[in-house]
C-alpha positions in Angstrom: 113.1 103.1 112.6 115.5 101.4 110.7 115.8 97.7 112.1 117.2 95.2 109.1 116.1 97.6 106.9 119.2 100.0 107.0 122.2 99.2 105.8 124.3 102.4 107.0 127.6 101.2 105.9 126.8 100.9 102.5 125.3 104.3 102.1 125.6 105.3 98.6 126.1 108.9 97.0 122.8 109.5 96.0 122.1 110.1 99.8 125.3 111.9 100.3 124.3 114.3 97.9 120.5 114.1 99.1 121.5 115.2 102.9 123.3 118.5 101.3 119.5 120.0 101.0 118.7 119.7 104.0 118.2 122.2 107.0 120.4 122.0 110.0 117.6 122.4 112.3 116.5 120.8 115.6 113.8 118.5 116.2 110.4 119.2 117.8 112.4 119.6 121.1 116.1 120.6 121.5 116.9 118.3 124.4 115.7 115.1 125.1 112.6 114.9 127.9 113.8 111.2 128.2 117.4 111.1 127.5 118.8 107.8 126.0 120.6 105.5 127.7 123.9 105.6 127.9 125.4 102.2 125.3 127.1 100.9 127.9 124.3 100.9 130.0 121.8 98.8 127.9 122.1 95.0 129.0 123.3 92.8 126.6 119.6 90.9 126.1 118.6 94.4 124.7 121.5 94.6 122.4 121.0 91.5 120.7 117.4 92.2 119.5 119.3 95.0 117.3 121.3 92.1 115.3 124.9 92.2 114.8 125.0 95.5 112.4 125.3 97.3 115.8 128.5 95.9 117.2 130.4 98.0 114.6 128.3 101.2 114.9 126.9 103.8 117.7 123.5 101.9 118.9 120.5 104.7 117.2 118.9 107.2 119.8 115.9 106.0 119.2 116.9 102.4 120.5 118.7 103.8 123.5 115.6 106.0 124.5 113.5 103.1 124.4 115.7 101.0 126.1 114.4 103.0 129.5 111.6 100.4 129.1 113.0 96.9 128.5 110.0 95.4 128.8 108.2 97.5 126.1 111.3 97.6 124.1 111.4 93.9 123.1 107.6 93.6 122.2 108.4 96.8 120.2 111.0 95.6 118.4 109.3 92.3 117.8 105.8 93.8 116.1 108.5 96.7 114.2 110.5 93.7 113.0 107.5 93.0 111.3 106.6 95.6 109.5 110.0 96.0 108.5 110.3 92.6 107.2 109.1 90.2 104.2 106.4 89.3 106.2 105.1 92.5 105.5 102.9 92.4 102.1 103.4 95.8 101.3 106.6 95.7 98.8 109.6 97.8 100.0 108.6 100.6 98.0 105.1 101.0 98.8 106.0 100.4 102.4 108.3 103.6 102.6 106.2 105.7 100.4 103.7 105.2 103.6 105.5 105.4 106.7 107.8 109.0 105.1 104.4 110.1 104.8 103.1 109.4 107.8 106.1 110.8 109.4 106.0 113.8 107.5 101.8 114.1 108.2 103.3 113.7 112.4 106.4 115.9 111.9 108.6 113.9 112.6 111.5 114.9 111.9 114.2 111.2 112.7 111.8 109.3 110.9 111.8 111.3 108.0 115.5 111.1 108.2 116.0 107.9 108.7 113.8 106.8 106.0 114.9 109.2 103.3 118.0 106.8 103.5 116.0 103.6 103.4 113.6 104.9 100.8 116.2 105.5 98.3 117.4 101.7 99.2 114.1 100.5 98.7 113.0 102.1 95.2 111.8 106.0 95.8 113.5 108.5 93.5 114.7 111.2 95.6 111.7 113.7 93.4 109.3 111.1 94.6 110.9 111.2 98.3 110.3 115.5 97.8 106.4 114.6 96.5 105.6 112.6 99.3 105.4 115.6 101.0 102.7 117.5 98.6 100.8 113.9 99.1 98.4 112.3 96.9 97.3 116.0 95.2 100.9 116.2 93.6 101.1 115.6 90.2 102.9 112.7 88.8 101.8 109.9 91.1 100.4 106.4 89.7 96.8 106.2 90.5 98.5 103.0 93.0 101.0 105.5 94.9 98.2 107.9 94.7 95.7 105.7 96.2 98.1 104.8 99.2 99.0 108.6 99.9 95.7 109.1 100.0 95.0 105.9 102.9 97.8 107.5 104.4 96.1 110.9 104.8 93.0 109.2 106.1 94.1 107.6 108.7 96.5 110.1 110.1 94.0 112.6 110.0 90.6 110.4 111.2 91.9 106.9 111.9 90.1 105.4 108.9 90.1 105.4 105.4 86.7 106.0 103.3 85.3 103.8 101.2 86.0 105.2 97.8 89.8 104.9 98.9 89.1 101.5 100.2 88.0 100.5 96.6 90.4 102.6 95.0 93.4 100.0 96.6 91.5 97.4 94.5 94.7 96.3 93.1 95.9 95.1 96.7 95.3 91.7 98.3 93.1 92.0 102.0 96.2 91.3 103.2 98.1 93.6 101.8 95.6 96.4 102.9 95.8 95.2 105.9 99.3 95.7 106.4 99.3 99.5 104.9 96.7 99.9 108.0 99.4 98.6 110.3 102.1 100.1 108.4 101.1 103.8 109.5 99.7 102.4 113.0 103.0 101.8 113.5 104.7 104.8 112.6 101.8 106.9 114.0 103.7 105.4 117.2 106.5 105.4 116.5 106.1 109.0 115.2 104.3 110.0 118.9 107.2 108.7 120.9 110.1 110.2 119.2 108.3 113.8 119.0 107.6 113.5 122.5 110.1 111.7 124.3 112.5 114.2 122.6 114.7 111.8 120.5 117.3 114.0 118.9 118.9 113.0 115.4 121.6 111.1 115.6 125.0 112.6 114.5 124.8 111.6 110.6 121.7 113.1 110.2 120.1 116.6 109.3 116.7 117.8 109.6 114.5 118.4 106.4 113.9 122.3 106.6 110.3 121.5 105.7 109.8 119.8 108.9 110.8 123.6 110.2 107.7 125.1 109.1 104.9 123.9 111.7 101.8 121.7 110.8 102.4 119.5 108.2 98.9 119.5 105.5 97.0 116.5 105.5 
């Protein structure tokens, strides 16, 4: 999900030449179960919650799908506002680190790439962006981005981390733990809609060949 977080007009060439090694693949599904809404379709109280970025630019499929239930679709964009946001503890970094693994963890393939693109914005090397996916056993991790992966893993694999991983985020605040905890809530969600509802990428995007390759390890 991208939110305030993207910033697609300023795309640099470190993500130009990132998207060249990627697959040209499908998602889980090659059509969409729920197709999106047509742009001209979504009212204009929908439309706002996006923010002005989006009166220069195609509205994302993900917002379009969603937009099939308004209702939903403005409490979802309030609580991924705030994940997305400064109100979220987590710093940029660490925040992107968790939901591209998550992601990866649900295969989901649009949110790995749309937040290969924010990663990079937010302080990921594009090595660490291809380590996420190896997770906290790769080598060359801070025992800090180690100690997240690892959370990461836990929950997307038993919906709770264990206490030795607990401890070994020692060097967050309670709040800031918190938040990782919502972090990959959120993007377990988000991650569950998109593969099911059948989102398809959007036309600047390509598929990350390892997302190709069934289950992704935890």
């Amino acid at each position: 999900m991208l939110f305030e977080a993207n910033s697609r007009h300023n795309e640099t060439e470190r993500h130009a030449v990132w998207r060249t090694r990627q697959g040209d693949s499908q998602v889980r599904l090659k059509q969409a179960r729920v197709p999106p809404l047509p742009e001209a379709d979504i009212s204009p109280e929908l439309l706002a919650l996006l923010g002005p970025r989006f009166k220069a630019m195609p509205v994302l499929n993900i917002f379009r799908t969603l937009a099939r239930a308004p209702k939903a679709f403005k409490r979802f964009m309030a609580w991924g506002g705030y994940v997305l946001s400064d109100a979220n503890s987590l710093s940029a970094r660490d925040r992107e680190l968790v939901i591209l693994r998550t992601g990866f963890n649900w295969r989901s393939g649009y949110e790995w790439a749309q937040h290969v693109r924010i990663g990079l914005d937010s302080g990921l090397t594009e090595a660490e962006i291809s380590r996420i996916k190896e997770g906290h056993v790769a080598s060359g991790w801070t025992d800090h981005d180690r100690a997240l992966l690892q959370a990461t893993d836990e929950l997307t694999r038993d919906a709770f981390i264990a206490d030795t991983t607990w401890h070994a985020l020692s060097d967050l605040s309670e709040k800031q733990r918190m938040d990782l905890v919502m972090t990959v809530s959120q993007y377990t969600q988000v991650s569950m809609m998109l593969n099911t509802f059948g989102v398809q990428l959007d036309e600047d995007l390509v598929l990350d060949r390892d997302l190709c390759k069934g289950e992704a390890a935890l």
